[in-house]
N, C-alpha and C positions, 0 to 999 in steps of 0.2 A: 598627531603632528605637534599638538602642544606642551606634548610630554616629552618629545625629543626637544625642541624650543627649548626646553630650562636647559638644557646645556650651553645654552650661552651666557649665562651668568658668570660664568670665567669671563666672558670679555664684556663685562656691564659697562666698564669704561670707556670702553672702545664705541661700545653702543650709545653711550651718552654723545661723545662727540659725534661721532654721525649725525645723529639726531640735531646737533645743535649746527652742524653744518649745510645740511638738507636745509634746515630754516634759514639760514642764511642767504645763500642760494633762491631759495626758492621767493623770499623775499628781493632780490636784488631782479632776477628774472621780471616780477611783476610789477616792478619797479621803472623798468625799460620802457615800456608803451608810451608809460606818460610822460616820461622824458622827451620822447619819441614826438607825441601831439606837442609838446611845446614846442619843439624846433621849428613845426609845422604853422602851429596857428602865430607865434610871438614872432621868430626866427623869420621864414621862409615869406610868408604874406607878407610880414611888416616889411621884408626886405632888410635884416637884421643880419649882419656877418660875425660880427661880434659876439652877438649872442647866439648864435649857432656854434661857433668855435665853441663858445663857453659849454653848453649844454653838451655838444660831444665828446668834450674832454670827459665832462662829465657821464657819459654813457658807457668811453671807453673804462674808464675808470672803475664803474660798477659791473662791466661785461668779465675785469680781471679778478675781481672778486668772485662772481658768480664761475669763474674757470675755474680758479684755484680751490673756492670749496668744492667745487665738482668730484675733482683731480684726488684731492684728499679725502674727500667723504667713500669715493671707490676704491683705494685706496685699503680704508680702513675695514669699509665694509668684507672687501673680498680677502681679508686678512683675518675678519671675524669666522665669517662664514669657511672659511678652509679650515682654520683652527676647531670650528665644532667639527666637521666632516672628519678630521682626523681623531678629535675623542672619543666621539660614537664608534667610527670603527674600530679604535680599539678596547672601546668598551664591548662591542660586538664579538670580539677575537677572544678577548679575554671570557668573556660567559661561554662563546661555544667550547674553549678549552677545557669545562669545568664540565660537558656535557658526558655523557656517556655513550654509548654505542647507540644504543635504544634514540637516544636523537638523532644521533645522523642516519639512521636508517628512518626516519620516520619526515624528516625534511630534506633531505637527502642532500649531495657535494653539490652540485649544480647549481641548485637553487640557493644554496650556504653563499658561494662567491658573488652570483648575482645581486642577492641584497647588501654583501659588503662595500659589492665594487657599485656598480650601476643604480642601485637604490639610493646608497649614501649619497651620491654623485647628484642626481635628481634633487634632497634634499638643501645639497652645497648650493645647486644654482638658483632656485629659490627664495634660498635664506637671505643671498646677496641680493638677488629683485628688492625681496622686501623690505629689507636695509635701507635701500636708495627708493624707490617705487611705493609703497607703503604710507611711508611717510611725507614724502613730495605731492603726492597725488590729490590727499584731500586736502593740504595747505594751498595749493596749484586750484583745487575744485574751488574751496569757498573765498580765498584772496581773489580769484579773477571772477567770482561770483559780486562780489562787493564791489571792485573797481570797477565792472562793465555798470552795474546798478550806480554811480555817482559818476557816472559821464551820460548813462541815459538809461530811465528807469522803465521808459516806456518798449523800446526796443529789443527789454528782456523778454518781452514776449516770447521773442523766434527760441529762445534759449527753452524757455518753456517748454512748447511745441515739442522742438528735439530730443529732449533728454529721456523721454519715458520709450520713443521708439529705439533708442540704445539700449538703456536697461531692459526691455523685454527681449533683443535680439541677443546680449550676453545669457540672460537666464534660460533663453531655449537653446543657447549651442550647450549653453553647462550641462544640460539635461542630457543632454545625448552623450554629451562630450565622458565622463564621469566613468560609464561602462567601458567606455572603450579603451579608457588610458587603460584601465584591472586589466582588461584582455591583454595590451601591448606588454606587464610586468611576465604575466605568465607563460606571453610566447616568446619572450627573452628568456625565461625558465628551460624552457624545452629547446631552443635554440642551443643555449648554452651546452643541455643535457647531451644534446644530440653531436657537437661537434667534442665534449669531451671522451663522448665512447669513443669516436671514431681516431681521435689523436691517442688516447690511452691504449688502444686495442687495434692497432695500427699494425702489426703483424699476424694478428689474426684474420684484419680487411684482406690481406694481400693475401695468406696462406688458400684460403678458400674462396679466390677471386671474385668475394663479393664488394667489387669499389662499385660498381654501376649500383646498384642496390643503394649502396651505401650514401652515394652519390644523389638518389634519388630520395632517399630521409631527409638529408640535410636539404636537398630542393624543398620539399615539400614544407619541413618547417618553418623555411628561408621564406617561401610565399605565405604561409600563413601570418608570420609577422608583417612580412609586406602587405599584404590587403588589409590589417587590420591597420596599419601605419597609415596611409595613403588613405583609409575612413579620415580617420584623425588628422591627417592635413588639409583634406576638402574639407571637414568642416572649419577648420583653422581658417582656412583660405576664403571662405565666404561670410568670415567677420570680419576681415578688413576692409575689403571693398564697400560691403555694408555701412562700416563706420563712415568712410570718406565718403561717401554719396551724402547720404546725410550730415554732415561734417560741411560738403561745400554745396549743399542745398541749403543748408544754413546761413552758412559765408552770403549765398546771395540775395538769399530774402534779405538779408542785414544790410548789404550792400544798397539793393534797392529802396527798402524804407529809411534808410538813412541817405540817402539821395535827397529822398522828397522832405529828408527834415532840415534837412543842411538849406535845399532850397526856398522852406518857409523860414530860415534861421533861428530857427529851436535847438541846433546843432550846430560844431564848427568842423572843416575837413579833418584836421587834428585828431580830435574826440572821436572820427567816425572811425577815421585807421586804430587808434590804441582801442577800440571798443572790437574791432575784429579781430586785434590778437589778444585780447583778452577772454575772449569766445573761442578762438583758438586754444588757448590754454585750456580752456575750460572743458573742450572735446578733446583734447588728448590726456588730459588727466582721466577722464573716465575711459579713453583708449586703454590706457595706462592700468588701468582697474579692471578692465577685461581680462585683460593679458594675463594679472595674480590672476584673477579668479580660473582661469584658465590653467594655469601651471598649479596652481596650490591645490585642485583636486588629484592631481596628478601625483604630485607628491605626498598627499593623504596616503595616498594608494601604495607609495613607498616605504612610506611614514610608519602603516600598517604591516607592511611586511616586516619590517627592521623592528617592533614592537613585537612583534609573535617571536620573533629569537629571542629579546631581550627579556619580554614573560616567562618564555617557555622552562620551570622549572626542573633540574636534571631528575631523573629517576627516582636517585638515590644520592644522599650528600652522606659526607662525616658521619658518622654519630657519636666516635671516640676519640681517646687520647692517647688511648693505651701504647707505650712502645711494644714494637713485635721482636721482641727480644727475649721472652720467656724458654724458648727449647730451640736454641740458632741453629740455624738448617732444618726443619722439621716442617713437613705439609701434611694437613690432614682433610679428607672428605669427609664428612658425617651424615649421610642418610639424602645426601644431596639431590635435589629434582632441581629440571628445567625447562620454564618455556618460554620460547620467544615470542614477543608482543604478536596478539593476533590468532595463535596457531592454537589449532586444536588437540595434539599430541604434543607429550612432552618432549625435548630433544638431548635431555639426559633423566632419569630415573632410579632415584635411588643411589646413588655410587655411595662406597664406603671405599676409603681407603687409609695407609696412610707410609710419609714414604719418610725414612729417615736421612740423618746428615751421614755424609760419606756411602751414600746407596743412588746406585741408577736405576730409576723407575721408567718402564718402558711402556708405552699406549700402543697400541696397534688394533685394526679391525679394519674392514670394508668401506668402502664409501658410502657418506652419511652416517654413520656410526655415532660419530658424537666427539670426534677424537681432537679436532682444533675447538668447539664447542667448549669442552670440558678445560683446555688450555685457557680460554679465555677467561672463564669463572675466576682463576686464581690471580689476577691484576686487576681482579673487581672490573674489567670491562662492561659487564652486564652482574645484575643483580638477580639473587638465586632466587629460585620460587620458595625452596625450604630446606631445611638442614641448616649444615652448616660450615665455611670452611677454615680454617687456622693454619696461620703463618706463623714459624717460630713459636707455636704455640699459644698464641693471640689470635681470635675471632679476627678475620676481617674487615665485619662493624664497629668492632670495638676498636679500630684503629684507624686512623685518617689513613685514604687513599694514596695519598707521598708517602707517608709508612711503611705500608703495604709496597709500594712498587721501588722502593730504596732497596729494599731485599733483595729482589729480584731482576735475572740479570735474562733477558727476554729476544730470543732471535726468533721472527713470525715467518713462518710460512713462505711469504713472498718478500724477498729482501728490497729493504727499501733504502736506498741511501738521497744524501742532500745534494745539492751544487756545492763546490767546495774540493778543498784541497782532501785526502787521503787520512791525513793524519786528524783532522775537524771533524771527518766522519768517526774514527774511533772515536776521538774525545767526546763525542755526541754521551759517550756511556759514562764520563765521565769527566767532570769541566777539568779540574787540574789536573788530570793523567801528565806523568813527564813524558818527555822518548822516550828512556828508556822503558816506561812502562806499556805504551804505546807499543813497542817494535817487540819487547813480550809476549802482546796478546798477536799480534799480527803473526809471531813465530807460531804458538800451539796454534793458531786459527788455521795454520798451510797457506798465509798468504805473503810470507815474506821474500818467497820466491819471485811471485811477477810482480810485485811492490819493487824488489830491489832491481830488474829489469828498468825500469821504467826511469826517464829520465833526469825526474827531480825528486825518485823517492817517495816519499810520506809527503812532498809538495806538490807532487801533480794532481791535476782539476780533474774532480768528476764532474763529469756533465750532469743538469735536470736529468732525474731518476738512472743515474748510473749506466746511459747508454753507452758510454764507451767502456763498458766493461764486459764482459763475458757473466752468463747467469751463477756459475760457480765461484767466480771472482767476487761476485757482486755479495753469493752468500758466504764465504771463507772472511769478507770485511765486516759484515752483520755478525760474525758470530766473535768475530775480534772486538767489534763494539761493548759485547756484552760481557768478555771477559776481561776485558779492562775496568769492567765495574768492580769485581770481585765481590759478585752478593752471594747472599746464604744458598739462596736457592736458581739454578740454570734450569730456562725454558727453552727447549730446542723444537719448534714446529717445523717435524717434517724436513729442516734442513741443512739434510745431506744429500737432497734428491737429485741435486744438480753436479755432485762429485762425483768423480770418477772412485772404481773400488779403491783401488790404491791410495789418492786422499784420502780418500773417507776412512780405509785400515788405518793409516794414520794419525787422523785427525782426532779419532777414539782411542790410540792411543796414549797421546798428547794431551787430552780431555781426561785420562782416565789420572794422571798426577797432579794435575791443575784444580780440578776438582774434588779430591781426595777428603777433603772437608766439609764440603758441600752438598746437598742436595742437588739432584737432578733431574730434569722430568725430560724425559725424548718422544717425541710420538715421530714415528716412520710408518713407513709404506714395506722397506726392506727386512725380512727375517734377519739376514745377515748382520743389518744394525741391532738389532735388541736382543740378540742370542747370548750377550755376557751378561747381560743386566740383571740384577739383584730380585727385580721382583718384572714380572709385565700383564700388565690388564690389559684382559680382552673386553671390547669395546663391543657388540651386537642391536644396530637397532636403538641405541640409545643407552642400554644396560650393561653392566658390567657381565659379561660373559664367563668367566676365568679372571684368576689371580694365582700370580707362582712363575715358580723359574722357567727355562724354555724344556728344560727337561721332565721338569711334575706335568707344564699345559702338554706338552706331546705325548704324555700317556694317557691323561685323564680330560682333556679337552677338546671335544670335535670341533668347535667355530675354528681354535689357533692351529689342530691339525690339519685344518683344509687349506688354510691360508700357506702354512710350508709345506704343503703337497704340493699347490697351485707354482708355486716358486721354484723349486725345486722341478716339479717339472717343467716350466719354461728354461732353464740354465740348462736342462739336459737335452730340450730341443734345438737350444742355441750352439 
């Protein structure tokens, strides 16, 4: 918690005034009582109009101060406190940017948003308590600890009494209280987890009519947070009423022996009213001090969360400078292994290869093979276990990871597009693309046909993740993105899975003069796609299977013969 704290050093000023407004305030408050017994003992007894006027005028006068520092000190505070919520999360944004794969699988999306959003959130309301509460609190405790003690020293007693049965009832709710907030962050974890399968994966709910199922996850984790919630309000709830009992068990012991002292005149009416709001004051500043200690475990517990991302060091960082410019267009595998965190077996092994500028190298193989695995290696997504691999003839490590991914011009597997206009998503590949380079790549992609359909062009909105698009649509834009980059090397994952033959003949032949300079790398499912390519590895299990044209694998390679048997015989079933 107090490591996140120093980001308010950006607003030390702002904290200064607070601070000096609280005092203010809090002085002008304690200030009141005794104003108050004057009107009473000089004013009201004496039968004094005059001097009631006066002392009111005077009350109101210090009541406009104690509003106005109020008004400003919340003011500032909640101006502090959002401006850190906003640093932290983007210093949170910023570090997980710099993460690699191997982290987000290891803390995973769910849990990533929840500490942005709801954790940070937790610390903002806090920081504001403690802003205003913090500091009022023990000013509030020891000023109305003095001022009841110089109206009547004997009466402190009851105050005595009191205060340790408050402090033992904060310290045994805290005890309890402490596990249960951790429980409440982690079933917002799962919460979270559980309603973004069901929104991301929402056509697979409906395809194999599991909503009721589905329906009953989110129940289930919906109660789980709920009974752990509902812990944590009954205990909430059985410190306030505890306070106030003892609070105005207080009020009336004080009441009472101040009765009997008024009656022997060791006391004035006066003195006995400002002695009970000053004893007032005094139990809800420690109210007041429940309340942090109540919410400041809570946000530890946030505090702790948002701290393990901010620690959590990526994999692998930089280690070079190198520009990847020594053999442009050029990839190479060198002896390459790979294993992903955890696993027992490697899930690439050995590969050698290497693919030159103006050649299309083709992946193919079975499922699990290793063929988007191996894709991924080359944007440094994940770090290899050994070998070694080179861009433009530059090691990888030897070159910053922006380096490395300047080069390369990268369509994945599952096409992803932003909210946003048509032509914002190309540019995604490229900040200054003009139009004209834009409606380029959009022409060889095969999408300038239902782009130009469309009502605003290159200005119409794609919706969050491209649902008003068609899956082919969605990929023919992903792939325009990446040839609007115009890098050394094009990574095509798998797609053209979503095209029809006729794009897709197309699309490769479009691709085949665009990229003429370029490196290529395609991994498919399809024979038909990687039948021209210059060289294609067969993938097996993890290992390089074969390497060569479609014509050398179909004489001398069983893994790639079976796979265009397999093909071939379904087109002739069809």
């Amino acid at each position: 918690m107090i490591k996140l704290l120093k980001n308010l050093s950006v607003y030390k000023w702002l904290v200064v005034a607070i601070v000096g407004l609280v005092f203010i305030q809090s002085m002008a408050d304690l200030f009141l009582p005794t104003l108050m017994a004057d009107i009473i003992d000089k004013g009201v007894v004496a039968g004094d109009i005059p001097y009631i006027w006066k002392i009111g005028a005077g009350m109101l006068g210090v009541t406009a101060v104690s509003a106005l520092a109020a008004i400003v000190a919340s003011y500032f505070s909640s101006k502090a406190a959002l401006g850190m919520g906003r640093d932290i999360r983007h210093k949170v944004f910023r570090h997980v940017e710099s993460f690699s794969l191997q982290e987000f699988d290891k803390l995973g999306t769910a849990s990533l948003i929840t500490r942005t959003t709801n954790d940070i959130t937790q610390i903002q309301q806090v920081v504001i308590m403690m802003l205003r509460m913090v500091i009022s609190a023990p000013i509030m405790l020891v000023g109305g600890l003095i001022m009841a003690l110089s109206k009547d020293a004997k009466l402190s007693l009851m105050i005595v009494a009191a205060m340790p049965v408050l402090i033992i009832t904060i310290v045994l709710i805290l005890k309890k209280g402490v596990p249960l907030f951790q429980t409440v962050q982690k079933r917002i974890d799962r919460l979270n987890l559980v309603f973004r399968e069901n929104l991301t994966g929402i056509r697979v709910v409906r395809t194999f009519n599991r909503e009721k199922e589905e329906q009953e996850r989110l129940q289930n984790a919906n109660k789980d947070l709920t009974d752990v919630s509902i812990k944590v309000n009954k205990l909430m709830a059985f410190m306030m009423p505890t306070m106030m009992l003892v609070m105005n068990l207080t009020v009336v012991g004080i009441i009472w022996f101040g009765g009997l002292r008024i009656d022997s005149g060791a006391m004035q009416i006066g003195d006995l009213m400002a002695y009970i709001q000053y004893v007032m004051m005094i139990m809800f500043s420690l109210v007041t001090a429940s309340m942090m200690f109540i919410m400041i475990p809570r946000a530890a517990v946030s505090a702790k969360r948002i701290n393990e991302v901010l620690d959590m060091k990526p994999t692998f960082l930089d280690e070079g400078t190198l520009k990847a410019d020594k053999e442009p267009g050029t990839l190479e595998f060198d002896h390459v292994s790979f294993y992903y965190p955890g696993a027992d077996e490697p899930a690439l092994s050995d590969i050698s290869f290497k693919a030159k500028a103006g050649e299309v190298t083709a992946i193919i193989g079975g499922t699990g093979a290793g063929k988007t695995t191996l894709i991924n290696l080359i944007p440094r997504f994940y770090e290899i276990s050994s070998g070694s691999i080179c861009v433009n003839g530059v090691s990888s490590k030897k070159s910053s990871q922006d380096e490395i991914r300047s080069k390369i011009g990268f369509v994945p597997q599952k096409a992803t597009l932003f909210s946003g206009t048509i032509a914002e998503n190309i540019r995604f590949g490229k900040e200054d693309a003009t139009e004209e380079e834009i409606e380029h790549a959009a022409r060889i992609a095969q999408a300038e046909d239902f782009v130009s359909k469309m009502e605003k062009g290159y200005g119409s909105e794609i919706t969050q993740g491209g649902s008003n698009l068609s899956g082919g649509q969605k990929q023919r834009l992903s792939i325009a993105r990446a040839l609007v980059r115009k890098p050394d090397i094009y990574i095509f994952d798998d797609s053209f899975s979503a095209l029809d033959y006729k794009t897709d003949a197309n699309l490769r032949a479009a691709l085949k003069e665009e990229t003429k300079e370029a490196t290529v790398v395609i991994v498919a499912q399809r024979v038909s796609t990687v039948i021209d390519a210059d060289q294609i590895l067969v993938l097996d299990r993890g290992q390089l299977a074969g390497i060569g044209t479609h014509k050398e694998l179909l004489e001398t390679n069983d893994v790639y013969r079976e796979i265009v048997e397999s093909q071939l015989a379904e087109e002739e079933i069809a």
